[in-house]
N, C-alpha and C positions, 0 to 999 in steps of 0.2 A: 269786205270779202274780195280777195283777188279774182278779179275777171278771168283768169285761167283756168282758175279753178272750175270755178261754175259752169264754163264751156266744157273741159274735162270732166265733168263730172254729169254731165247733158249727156255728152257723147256715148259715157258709159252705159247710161242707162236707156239712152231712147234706141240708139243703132247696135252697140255690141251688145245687153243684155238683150234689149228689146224687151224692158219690162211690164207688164200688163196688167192691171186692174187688181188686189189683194192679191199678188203673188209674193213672195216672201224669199225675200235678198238677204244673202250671209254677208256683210264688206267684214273682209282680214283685212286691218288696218297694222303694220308693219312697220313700226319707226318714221311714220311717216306727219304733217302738220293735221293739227285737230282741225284746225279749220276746212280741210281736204274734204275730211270725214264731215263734218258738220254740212257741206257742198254738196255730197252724196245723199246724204239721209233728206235733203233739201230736194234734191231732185227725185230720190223715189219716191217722197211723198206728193210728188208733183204729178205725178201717172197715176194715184193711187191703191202705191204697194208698200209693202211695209218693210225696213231696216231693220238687218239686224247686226251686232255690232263687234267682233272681237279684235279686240288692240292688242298687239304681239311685240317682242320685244327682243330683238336677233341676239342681248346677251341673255335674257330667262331662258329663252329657246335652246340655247348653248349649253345651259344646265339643267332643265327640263330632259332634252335628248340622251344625260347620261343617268336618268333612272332605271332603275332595275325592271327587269319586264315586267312586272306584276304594275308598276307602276304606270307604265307603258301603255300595258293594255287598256288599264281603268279610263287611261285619262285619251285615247282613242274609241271605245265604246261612246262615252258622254258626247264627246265631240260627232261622233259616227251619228251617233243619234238625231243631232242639233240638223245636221247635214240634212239628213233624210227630211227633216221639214221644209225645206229649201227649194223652190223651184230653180233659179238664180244662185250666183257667187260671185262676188269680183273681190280679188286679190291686190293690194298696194303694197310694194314690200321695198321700202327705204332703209337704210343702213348708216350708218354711223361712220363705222367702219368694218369694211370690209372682209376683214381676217377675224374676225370676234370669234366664226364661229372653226376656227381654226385649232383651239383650245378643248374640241372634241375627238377624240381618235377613229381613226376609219372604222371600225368595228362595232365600236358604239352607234357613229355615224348610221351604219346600213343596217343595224337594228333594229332602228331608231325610224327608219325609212319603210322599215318592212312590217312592222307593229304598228305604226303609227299612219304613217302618209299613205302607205297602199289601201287598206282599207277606206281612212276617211276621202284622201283623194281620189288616189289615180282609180279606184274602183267605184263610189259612189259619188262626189265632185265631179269626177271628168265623165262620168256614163251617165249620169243622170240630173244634171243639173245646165241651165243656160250660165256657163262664166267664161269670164275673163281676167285675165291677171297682166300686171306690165309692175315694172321698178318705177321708183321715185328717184328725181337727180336730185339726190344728198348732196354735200362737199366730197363725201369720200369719190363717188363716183364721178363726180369732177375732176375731181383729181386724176382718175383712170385716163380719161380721155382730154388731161393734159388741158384743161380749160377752168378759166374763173369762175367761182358759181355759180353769179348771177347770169355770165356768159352762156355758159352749159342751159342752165333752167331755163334761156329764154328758146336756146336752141330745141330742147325736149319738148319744150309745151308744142313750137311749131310742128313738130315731124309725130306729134300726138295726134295734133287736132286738126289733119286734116283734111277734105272731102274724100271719106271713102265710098259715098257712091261715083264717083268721079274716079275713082283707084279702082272699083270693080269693074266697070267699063273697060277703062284701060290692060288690065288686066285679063281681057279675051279674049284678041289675041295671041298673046304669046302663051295662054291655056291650052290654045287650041292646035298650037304648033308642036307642041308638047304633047300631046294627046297621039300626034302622025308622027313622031319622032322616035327611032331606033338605036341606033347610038349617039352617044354621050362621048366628048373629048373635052378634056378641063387641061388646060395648061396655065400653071402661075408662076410667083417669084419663088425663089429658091428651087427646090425639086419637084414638086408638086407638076404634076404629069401621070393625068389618070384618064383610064376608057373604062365603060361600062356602056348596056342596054336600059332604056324604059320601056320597051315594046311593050304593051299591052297591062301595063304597072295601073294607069291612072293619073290625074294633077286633081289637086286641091288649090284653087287661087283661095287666099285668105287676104281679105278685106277689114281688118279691124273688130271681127267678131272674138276671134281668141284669145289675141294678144294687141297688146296696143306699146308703141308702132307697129305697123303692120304693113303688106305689102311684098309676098312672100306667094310664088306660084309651089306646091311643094311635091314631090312625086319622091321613088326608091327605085335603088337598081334593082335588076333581075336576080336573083341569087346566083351566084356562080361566076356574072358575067365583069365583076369588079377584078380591074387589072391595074397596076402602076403603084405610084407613092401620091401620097397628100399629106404636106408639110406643112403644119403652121406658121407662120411668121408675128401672129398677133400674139401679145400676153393676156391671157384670163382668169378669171379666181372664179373658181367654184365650191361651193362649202368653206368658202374661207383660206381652200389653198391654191396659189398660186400656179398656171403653168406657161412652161414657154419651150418655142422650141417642140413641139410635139412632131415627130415623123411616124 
């Protein structure tokens, strides 16, 4: 078993789920190596709590997503269901490649989103469950970031694994500076030249509990008080498509 794994898969479960004595973990296992998952179910059984196991498959998911809503629904209830036994969730979602699910249309897409991932996730998942979700460095995503694989995946496991009580501390600081802070000036490359408020918004330091890497102070403007442009300069894929260039 790769020692990275096992530390990845530690980390998962003792500091970002924090899982506890017969509580009951979903892992969405997403294109990702068996051995990952065999890592994981190693370490929840190690606190003991019990694994549970779905393997996904970013091209069935691709045609999955373009069933008819009857279909849609069924197979989001059953899942809604699974969920609601769940104290815990941690989500691994590797890819192949990347544009697979590219081969879906927008419409189906946000159907797809709204029958299916609102209820099971962002409604019961994110409200009532301890998870966490982060990507796998596949090749494809190597390739993104312009790096060899084995290169890439030595880089990910590092900026995975590493002390987040050490990143929370750190992170206090500038929470707190955050916290007494009024306006906001963002200037970058190309046009990107923006002012906004956080008066009285909030920060959330996030330390590895949500997402992994992690390291993210997070707060929102005031409404109203967003002024300027913010242009991206980086390319992304989201759902498969491609963007660049965003103003």
């Amino acid at each position: 078993m790769d020692t990275r794994y096992t530390k990845l898969a530690d980390l998962l479960v003792r500091h970002s789920t924090k899982l506890q004595k017969d509580e009951h973990v979903l892992i969405e296992a997403f294109d990702i190596p068996v051995e990952m998952t065999v890592a994981l179910i190693r370490a929840v059984r190690a606190v003991g709590a019990h694994a549970h196991v779905a393997e996904r498959s970013a091209r069935i998911l691709s045609e999955l997503y373009r069933n008819e809503e009857k279909g849609l629904t069924t197979w989001a209830d059953n899942d809604l269901h699974r969920m609601k036994q769940m104290q815990a969730y941690i989500g691994l979602r590797g890819g192949h490649n990347v544009s697979e699910q590219s081969i879906v249309p927008g419409e189906q897409m946000k159907r797809a989103a709204r029958l299916y991932s609102k209820p099971v996730h962002f409604e019961q998942r994110v409200n009532h469950t301890k998870w966490c979700v982060l990507r796998w460095p596949s090749a494809s995503m190597a390739q993104l970031a312009g790096k060899p694989t084995e290169e890439f995946e030595d880089f990910y496991f590092k900026v995975c694994c590493v002390d987040y009580a050490k990143m929370d501390a750190a992170c206090a600081p500038l929470a707190d500076r955050m916290r007494k802070t009024d306006k906001v000036h963002i200037k970058g490359p190309s046009e990107t030249d923006l002012t906004f408020s956080i008066k009285n918004i909030g920060v959330v330091p996030c330390c590895g509990e949500k997402n992994i890497p992690d390291g993210e102070c997070f707060t929102a403007p005031v409404r109203d008080s967003v002024n300027g442009v913010l242009q991206y300069n980086t390319p992304t894929v989201y759902n498969g498509q491609s963007f660049e260039n965003i103003r």
